[in-house]
N, C-alpha and C positions, 0 to 999 in steps of 0.2 A: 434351542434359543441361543442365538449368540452369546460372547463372553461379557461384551459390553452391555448386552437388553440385559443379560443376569447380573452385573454388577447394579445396575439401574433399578433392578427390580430390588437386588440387597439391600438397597439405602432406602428403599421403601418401607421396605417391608424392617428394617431396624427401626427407620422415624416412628413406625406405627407401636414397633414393641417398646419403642421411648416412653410412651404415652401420647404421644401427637397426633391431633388429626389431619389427616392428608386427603385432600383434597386435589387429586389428577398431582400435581407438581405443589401445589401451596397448602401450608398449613395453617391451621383458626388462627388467628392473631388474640392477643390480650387485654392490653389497656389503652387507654391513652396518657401514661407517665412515662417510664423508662420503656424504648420503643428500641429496638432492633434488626435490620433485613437478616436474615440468614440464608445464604445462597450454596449449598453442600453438594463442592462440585465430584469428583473421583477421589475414590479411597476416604471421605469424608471428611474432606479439606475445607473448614468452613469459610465465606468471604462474608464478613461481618460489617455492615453498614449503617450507620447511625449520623441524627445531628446534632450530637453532641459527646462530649467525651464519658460523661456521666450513663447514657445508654450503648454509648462504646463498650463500657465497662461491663456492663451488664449483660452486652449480647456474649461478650467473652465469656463472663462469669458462668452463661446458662448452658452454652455449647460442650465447655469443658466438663461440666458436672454430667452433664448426659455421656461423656464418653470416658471421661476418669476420676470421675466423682470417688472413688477408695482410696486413691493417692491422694486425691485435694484433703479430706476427712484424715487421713493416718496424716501425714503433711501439719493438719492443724493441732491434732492429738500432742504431735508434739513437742509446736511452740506454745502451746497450753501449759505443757511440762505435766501430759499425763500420759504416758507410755508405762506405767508401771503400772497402772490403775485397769489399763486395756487390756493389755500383753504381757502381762507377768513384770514382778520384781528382782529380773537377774540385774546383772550387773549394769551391762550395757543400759539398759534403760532408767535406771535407780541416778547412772551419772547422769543420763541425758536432763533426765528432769528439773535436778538440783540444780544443774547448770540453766537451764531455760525459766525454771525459777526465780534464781537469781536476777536474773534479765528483768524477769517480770516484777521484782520487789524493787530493781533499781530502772526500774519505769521505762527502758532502753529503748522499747519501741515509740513511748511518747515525746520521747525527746530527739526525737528523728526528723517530727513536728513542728519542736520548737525554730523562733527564727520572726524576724530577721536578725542575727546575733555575730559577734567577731566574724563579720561579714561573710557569715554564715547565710545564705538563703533557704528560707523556708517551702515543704513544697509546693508546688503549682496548684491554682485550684484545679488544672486539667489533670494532675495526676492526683491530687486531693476525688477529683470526681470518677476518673477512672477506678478507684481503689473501691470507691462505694459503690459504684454500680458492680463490680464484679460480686462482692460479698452478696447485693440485692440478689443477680441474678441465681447466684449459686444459690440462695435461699429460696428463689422461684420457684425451681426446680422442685427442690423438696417438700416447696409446700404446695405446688402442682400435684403432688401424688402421685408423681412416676413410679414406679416400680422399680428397685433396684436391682436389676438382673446380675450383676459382679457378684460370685462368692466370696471374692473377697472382704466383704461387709456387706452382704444382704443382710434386714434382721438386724443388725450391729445397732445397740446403742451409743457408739460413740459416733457414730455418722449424724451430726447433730449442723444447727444453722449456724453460720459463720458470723465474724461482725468485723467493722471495718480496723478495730485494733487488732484481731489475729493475723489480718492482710499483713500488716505494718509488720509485726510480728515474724510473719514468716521470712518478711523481707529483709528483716534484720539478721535474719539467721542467715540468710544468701547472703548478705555481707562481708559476715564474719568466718564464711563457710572456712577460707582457709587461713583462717588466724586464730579468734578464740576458738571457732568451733570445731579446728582440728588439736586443741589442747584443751576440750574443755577435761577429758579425765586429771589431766593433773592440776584444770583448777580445781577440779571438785577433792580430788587427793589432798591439797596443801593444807599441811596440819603443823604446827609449830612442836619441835622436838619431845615435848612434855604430853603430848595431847594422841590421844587411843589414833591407829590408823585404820582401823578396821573394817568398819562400816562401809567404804567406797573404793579400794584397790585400786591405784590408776590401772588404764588398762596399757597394755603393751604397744597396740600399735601408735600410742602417742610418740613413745623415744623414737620412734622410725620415723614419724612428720618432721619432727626436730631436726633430724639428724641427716634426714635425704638430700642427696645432691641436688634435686631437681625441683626439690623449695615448691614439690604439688602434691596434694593426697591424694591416695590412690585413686584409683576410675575415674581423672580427669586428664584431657590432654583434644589434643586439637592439630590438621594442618590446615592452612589455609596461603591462597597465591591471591595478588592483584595484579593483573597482566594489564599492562597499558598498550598506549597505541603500537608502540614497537614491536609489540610480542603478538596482537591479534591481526586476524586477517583482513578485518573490516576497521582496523582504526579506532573503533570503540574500546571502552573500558568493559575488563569481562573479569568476575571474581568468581575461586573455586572457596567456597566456603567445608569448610567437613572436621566439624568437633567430636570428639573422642571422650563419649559420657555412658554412666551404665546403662546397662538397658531393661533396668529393673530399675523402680523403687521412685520415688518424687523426683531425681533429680534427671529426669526425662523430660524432653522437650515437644513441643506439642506445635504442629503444624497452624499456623491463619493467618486470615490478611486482614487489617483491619482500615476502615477505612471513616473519616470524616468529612464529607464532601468540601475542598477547598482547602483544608485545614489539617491532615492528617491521612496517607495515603500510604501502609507497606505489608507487603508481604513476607513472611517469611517463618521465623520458629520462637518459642517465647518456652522458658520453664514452665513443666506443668503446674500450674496456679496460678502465671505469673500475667497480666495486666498488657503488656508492652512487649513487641516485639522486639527479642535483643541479636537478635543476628537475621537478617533480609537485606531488601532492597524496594526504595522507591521509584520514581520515575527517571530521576537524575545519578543514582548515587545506592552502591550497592557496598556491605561489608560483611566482617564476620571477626572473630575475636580464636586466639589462642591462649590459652593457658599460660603466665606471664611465669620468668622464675626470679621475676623481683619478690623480694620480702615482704610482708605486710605486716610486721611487728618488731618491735626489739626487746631484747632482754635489759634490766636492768640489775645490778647485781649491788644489794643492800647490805650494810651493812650494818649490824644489830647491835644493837644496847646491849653490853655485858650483862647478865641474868634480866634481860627481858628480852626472849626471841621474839616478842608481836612490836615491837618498837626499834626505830633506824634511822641510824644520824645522815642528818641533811643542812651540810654547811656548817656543822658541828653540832646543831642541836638536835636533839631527838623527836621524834616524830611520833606517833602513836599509830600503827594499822587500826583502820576499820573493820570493825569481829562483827558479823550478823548472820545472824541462822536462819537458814533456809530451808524448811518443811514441806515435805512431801508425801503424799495418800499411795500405800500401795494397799494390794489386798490382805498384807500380813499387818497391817498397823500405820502410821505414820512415822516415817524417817527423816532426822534430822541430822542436819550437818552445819559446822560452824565453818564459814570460810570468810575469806581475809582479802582486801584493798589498801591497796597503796595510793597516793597522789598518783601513779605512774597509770596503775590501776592495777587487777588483780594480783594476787601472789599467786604461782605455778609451780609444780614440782615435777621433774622427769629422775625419774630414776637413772641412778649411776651420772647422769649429766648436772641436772639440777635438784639439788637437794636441802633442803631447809634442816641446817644445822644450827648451832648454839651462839655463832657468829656470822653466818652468812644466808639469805636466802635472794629468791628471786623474782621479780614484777616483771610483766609485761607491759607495754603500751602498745594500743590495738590503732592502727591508723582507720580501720573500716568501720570502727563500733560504733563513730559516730557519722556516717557519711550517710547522710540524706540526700544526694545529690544525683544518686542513680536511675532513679526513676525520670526524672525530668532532662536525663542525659540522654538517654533512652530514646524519650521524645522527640527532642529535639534534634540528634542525631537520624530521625526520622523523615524531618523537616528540613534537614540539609538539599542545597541545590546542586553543589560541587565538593570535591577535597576538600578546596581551600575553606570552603563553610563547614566541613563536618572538624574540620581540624581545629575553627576558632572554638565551636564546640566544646572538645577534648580540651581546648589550651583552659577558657573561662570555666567551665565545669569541676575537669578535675575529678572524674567519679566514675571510671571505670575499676571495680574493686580488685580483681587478682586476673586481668585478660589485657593482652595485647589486642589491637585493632588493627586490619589489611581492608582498606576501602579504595574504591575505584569511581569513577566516575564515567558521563558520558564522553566527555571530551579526552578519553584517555590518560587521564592521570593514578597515577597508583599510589597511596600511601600504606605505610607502615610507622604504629608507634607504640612505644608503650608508655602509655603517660595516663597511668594506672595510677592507684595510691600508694604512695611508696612513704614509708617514714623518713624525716629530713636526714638520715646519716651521711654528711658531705665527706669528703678524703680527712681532711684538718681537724673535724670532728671525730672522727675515726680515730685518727691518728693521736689523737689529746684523750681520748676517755676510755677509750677500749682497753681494758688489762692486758698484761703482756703474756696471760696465760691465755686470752681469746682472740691473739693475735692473727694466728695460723689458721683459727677458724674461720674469722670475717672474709678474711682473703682468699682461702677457698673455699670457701660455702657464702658469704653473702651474710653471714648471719652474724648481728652486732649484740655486744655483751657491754653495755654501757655501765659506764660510775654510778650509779643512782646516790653516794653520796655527796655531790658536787651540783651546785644549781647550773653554772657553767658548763656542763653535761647534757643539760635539756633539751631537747630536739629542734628550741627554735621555731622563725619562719624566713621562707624565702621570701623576697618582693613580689615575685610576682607568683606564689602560691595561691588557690584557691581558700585555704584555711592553714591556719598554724602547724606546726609539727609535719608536715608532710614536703618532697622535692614538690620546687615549682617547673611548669615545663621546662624554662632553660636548662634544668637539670635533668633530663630526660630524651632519651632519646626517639628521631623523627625522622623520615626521609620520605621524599617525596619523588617519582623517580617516572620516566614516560616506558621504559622499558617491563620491567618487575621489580616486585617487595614478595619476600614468603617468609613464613613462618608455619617451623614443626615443632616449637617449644623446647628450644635452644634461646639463648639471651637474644639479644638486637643484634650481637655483629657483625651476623654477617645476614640481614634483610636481603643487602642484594650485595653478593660478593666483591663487584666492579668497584661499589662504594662504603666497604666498612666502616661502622660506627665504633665513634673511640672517644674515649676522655672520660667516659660516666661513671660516678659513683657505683664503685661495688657492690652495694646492696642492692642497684637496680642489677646487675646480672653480670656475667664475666666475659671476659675478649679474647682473644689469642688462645684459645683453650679447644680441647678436641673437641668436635660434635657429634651428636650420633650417628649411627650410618642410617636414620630417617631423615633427619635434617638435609645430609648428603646427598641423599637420593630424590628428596622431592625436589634440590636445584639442579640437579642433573637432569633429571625430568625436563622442567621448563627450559635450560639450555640444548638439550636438544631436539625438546620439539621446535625453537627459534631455527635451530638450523636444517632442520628436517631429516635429522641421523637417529632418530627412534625406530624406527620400522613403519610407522604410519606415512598413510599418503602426502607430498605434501610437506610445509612447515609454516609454523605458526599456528595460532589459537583459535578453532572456532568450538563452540560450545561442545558438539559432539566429541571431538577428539580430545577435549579437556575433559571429558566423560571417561572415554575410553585411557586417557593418560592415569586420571585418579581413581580408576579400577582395575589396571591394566596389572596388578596383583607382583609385583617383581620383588625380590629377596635380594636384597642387595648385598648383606653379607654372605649369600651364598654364589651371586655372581664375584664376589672377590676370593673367595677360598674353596669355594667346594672342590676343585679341580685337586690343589694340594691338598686338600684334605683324604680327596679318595684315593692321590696315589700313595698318602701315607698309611691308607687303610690296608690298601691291598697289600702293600711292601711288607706288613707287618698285622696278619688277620686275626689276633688276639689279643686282647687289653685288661686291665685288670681296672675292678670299680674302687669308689671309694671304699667302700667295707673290706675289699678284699676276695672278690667274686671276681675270675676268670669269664673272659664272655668271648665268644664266636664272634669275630667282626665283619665272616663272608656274606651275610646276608643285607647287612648294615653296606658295606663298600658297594653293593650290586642295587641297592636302592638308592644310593649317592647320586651316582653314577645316572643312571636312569629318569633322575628327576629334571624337571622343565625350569630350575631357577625359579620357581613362582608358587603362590599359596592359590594357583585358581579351584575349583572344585573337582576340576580332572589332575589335579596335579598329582601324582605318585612319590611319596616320601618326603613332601614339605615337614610333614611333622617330625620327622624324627631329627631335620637340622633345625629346625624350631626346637627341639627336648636340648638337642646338643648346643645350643646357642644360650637356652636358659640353664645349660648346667656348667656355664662358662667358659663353655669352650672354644670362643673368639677371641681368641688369644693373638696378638700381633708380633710379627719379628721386629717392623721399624717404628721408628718412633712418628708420633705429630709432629709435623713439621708446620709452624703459625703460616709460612710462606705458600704453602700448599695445603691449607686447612680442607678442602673437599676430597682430595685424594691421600691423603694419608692418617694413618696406617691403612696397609692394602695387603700386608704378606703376612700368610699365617706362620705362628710360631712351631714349625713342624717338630721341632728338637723338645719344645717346652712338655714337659711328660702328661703335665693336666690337660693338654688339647684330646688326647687317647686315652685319660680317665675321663671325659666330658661325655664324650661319643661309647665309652661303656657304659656311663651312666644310664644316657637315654637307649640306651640299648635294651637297658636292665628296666627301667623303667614302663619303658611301650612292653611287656610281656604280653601276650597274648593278642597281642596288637601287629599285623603285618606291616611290617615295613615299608611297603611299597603300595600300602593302600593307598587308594584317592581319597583327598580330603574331603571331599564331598559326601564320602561314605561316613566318615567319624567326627569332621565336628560340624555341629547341625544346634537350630535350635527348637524346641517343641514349642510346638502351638497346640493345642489340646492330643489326641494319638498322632499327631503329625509329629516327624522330626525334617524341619525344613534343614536343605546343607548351605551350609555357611561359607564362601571363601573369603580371604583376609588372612592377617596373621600380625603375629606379634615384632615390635620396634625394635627387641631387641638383636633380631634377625635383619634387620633392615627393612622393613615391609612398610608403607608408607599407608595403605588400607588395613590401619589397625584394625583387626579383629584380635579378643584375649576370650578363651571357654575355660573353665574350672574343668579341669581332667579327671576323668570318672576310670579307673583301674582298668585293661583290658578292654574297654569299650573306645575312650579316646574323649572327646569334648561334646558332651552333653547339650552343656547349658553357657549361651554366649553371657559372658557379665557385662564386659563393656568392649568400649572402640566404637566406628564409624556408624553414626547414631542420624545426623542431619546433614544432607549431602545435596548441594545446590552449587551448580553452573550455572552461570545467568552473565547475556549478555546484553548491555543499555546501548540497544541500536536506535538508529534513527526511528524506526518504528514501533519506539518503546521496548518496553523488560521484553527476551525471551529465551528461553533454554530449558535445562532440567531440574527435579529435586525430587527427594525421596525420605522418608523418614524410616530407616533399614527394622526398626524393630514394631512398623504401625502405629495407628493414632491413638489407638486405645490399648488399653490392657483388660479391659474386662472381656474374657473368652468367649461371651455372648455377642459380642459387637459384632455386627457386620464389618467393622475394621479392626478387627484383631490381627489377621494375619498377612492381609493383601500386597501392603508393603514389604511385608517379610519376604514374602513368597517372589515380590519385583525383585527385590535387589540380591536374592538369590540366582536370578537370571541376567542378572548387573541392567536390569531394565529401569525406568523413570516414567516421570510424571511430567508433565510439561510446567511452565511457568503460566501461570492465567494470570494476569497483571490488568491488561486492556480489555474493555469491555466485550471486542471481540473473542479474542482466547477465553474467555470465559464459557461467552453463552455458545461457543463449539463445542462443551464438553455434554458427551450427549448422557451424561452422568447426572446433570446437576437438576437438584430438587430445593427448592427456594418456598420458606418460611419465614412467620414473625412470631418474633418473643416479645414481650413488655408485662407490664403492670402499673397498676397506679401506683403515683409517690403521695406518701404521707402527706 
């Protein structure tokens, strides 16, 4: 049998083990209420069609629970704030709880609702109905009596019916992902000096979100190009989309196109659970989002009523924090915790940074906690015809929570913006409220430590804000460009080199500053494929070679130094590690040497300038120069002694590990006795196809965590959407799936999937098996 008759026969024969009857290509239908086509074309890419957004929601809701129905359920477990009750009472879950608790005592997803308010709008009934029919659909499921095949929660009592406040719920949580809810340990920790700490430990990696350069938490990140008319070969707008998310766990993104005849029309990838496609493309108008390193909170720094730490003067008079305790069911008993609010909102505590002493402690104010805006931005960004329409979007909305946008259009135009939520911290403001001990911080981190005793201090509105306390676009930056815009989550300055962006408040992101050598490399990329000095055929952009460009696997930091690195190897073939271990460097200098510059899966000794790259051993002799931001630093610091404690380290490290293996042999990911091999590699090598694996001793990289997750080229030609996309870790995760691994196993051979957009590319996929879901409505 063919590859194709077997994959066709797979989807079959999966719809059947769903519980679905299939019938040649079509499955029984349901009701006459919530109604939805389901069209499951290759690798079980659903195209979801409905006439109304209400069974929109629902055909989503039902598709997704057939294929990751355990993440949707764990996902809800734990804006329920019951992950201690499920999965034990360690730490990690005892803070999640309390903290989602909290949420839940202060109503936070109901008032997301609320509206129309300080010209607040409340949401749409389209996403109001999309929300309910998702819950329905995902309840259909369940109460269809599918069989749950994932062991992930077969059997499991918490795998229970959803309802349209948990949606809300969950969606608050995607909010605040990187604001509250990368500090909820030290809200949950903040205890006034006098009061037991015991109970809840913040946990460690909170000081690290604080404290990072790059203002993201971990396993999130993104590149992404909009190539305008100048840069493609056809004149068209062609966008590389490719987010950097893990590949484990809820916050995976889930292939479909959803459609409402007239009114709603796109393709592309949505959070699993999530309603709305937030990175695709419609008929006019294609984008994608990076990872922003604007801020999305500030500190406030309070200052306390002499013998009362729960009270702090505001304007001279004292204030009282809000004390309310927040209760939680594990299997050892119920735990409580008393935690504290300000006017600002929460009280936080990081250790050794921020600490709630006998006179000072510290609030946050969360710009995302209250943005209800996202989902009908979503939308509407859906609904865009051109730039210029998706941008008025961005400007009225306001409601991209922690991501840059890179959209394109048909006519060629490319934007880049990041007009995300950003707290109103202007220069003047900065400059008037910020202590002189958070001076140094703001200006190189971004990160603002405001008076909280001063009303004059409060964050304001701009005029043309969306809502209070937040930059309005004027304050933000935007370029619109016929050539290209990119972004690899570096600030705005440099979108497109020829026209850096300047004048913007700090807290949106910083200027004249070195970049990574991914940033580097992905505009090196696009300037030479414009001039045709890559090695590819040819110059300029057609979907293929934009394929072949953002897999084309190149170490940038090892085309800049590997050379001197090897000849400082050889000159000198013993080094000494940090402990104080002598190590042999002749085997290490002959696998240098040998290597292809690239992380592809025949590469030979990518990993070990990947070990030496993460043991800091890119070390530069010159400095940044702002004048030449893409080319400098470029010379290794041969003399600096850590460059040859870096390269012993990873020496020492890879033990039992050859040198000069192919990556393809060591870092792989498992799909049940499979170990697929993975190429990619890590940013801090230069590698622009982020791939990151958790390193198993002597073996090498096991298991991929995160990096290049959703990876679409798509070009808006005259004869509508077409190009590639792939989702590198499958549609699903239960191992039973007929798509568990298929994508894995494509983009392992850097192969793809086509774009089915027009009715024709569809009905060519000789894959596709078409169903209806519904039920009556109440």
């Amino acid at each position: 049998m063919s590859r194709r008759r077997l994959a066709a026969a797979a989807t079959v024969v999966g719809l059947a083990a769903a519980g679905l009857t299939v019938t040649g290509s079509t499955a029984v239908a349901y009701g006459d209420g919530y109604s939805a086509l389901i069209q499951r074309a290759s690798y079980g890419v659903p195209h979801i069609t409905a006439r109304d957004f209400a069974s929109l929601g629902f055909g989503a809701g039902y598709v997704q629970a057939e294929d990751n129905i355990c993440l949707i359920a764990e996902r809800m477990v734990t804006v329920r704030a019951e992950r201690s009750r499920w999965f034990g009472a360690d730490t990690d879950n005892v803070s999640s709880d309390l903290f989602h608790q909290k949420a839940i005592d202060d109503q936070a997803a109901e008032k997301l609702l609320d509206g129309p308010h300080d010209g607040v709008r409340a949401p749409s009934t389209q996403v109001r109905d999309q929300i309910r029919g998702f819950a329905a659909g995902y309840n259909a499921y369940l109460r269809d009596g599918k069989a749950i095949t994932d062991p992930a929660c077969a059997g499991k009592e918490w795998v229970r019916p959803i309802s349209e406040l948990d949606m809300w719920r969950a969606h608050w949580a995607q909010m605040v992902l990187t604001s509250s809810g990368a500090l909820a340990g030290g809200i949950v920790a903040a205890a006034p000096p006098t009061a037991s700490r015991n109970s809840v430990p913040p946990s460690a990696p909170q000081a690290a979100v604080v404290a990072g350069s790059e203002g993201m938490p971990t396993g999130l990140g993104s590149n992404a190009y909009g190539l305008g008319r100048d840069a493609t070969t056809s004149g068209a707008g062609m966008l590389l989309a490719n987010p950097h998310f893990p590949w484990d766990g809820a916050d995976r993104f889930y292939r479909m196109r959803l459609k409402v005849p007239g009114r709603y029309d796109v393709e592309g990838a949505a959070g699993v659970g999530g309603p709305i496609i937030e990175i695709g493309h419609n008929g006019q108008v294609a984008w994608s989002h990076t990872v922003s390193v604007a801020k999305r909170f500030v500190w406030h720094r309070l200052e306390l009523v002499p013998g009362d730490p729960t009270s702090y003067r505001y304007d001279g008079e004292p204030r009282k924090m809000t004390a309310r305790t927040v209760t939680v069911q594990t299997p050892d008993g119920p735990v409580s915790r008393t935690l504290y609010d300000t006017h600002f909102g929460p009280v936080v505590v990081v250790p050794g940074q921020f600490e709630w002493t006998t006179t000072t402690a510290y609030a946050i104010t969360d710009a995302n906690a209250t943005n209800n805006r996202a989902l009908d931005g979503w939308l509407a960004m859906g609904q865009a015809g051109s730039v210029g329409e998706l941008r008025t979007v961005l400007d009225e909305r306001q409601f991209l929570p922690w991501v840059n946008v890179v959209a394109v259009d048909r006519r060629g135009q490319a934007l880049y913006a990041d007009h995300s939520v950003v707290p109103r911290v202007t220069d003047s403001l900065a400059a008037a409220c910020i202590p002189a001990p958070f001076q140094d911080w703001y200006e190189s981190e971004g990160e603002a430590v405001l008076d909280g005793s001063r009303s004059s201090c409060e964050l304001g509105r701009d005029p043309d804000a969306a809502v209070p306390g937040i930059l309005g676009p004027a304050n933000l930056p935007a370029l619109v460009r016929g050539d290209y815009v990119a972004n690899s989550n570096d600030s705005y300055w440099l979108a497109n080199p020829e026209h850096p962006l300047e004048g913007y408040p700090r807290i949106v992101g910083d200027e004249q500053t070195q970049r990574s050598l991914r940033t580097r490399l992905g505009v090196h990329q696009v300037q030479q494929r414009r001039t045709g000095t890559d090695g590819l055929p040819g110059r300029g952009f057609t979907t293929s070679n934009l394929w072949d460009v953002a897999l084309g696997n190149r170490a940038y930091g090892g085309e800049l130094v590997r050379d001197d690195l090897v000849r400082s190897c050889e000159a000198e073939p013993t080094a000494t590690t940090s402990d104080g271990a002598t190590v042999d460097l002749t085997a290490a200098c002959a696998a240098l040497r040998g290597w292809d510059l690239r992380v592809d899966l025949d590469s030979r000794g990518a990993h070990l300038f990947t070990e030496f790259a993460l043991a800091k051993g890119l070390r530069f002799a010159d400095p940044f120069d702002p004048t030449a931001p893409l080319t400098t630093p470029s010379r290794l610091a041969v003399d600096d002694p850590e460059v040859r404690t870096a390269l012993a380290n990873a020496v020492q490290k890879l033990d039992g590990i050859p040198l000069d293996a192919r990556l393809g042999d060591i870092q792989t990911e498992p799909r049940g006795a499979e170990q697929i091999p993975i190429h990619g590699g890590r940013d801090v090598a230069g590698v622009f196809n982020l791939i990151e694996g958790g390193f198993e001793p002597g073996v090498g990289y096991s298991k991929i965590s995160q990096g290049t997750s959703f990876l679409m080229a798509v070009e808006l030609g005259r004869d509508g959407p077409s190009g590639r996309q792939i989702l590198t870790y499958s549609q699903s995760a239960n191992p039973n799936s007929p798509w568990y691994a298929d994508q894995t196993r494509l983009y392992s051979e850097k192969g793809w999937d086509t774009i089915k957009f027009t009715q024709r590319q569809l009905q060519a996929d000789p894959n596709l098996v078409t169903y209806r879901v519904g039920e009556r409505r109440d």
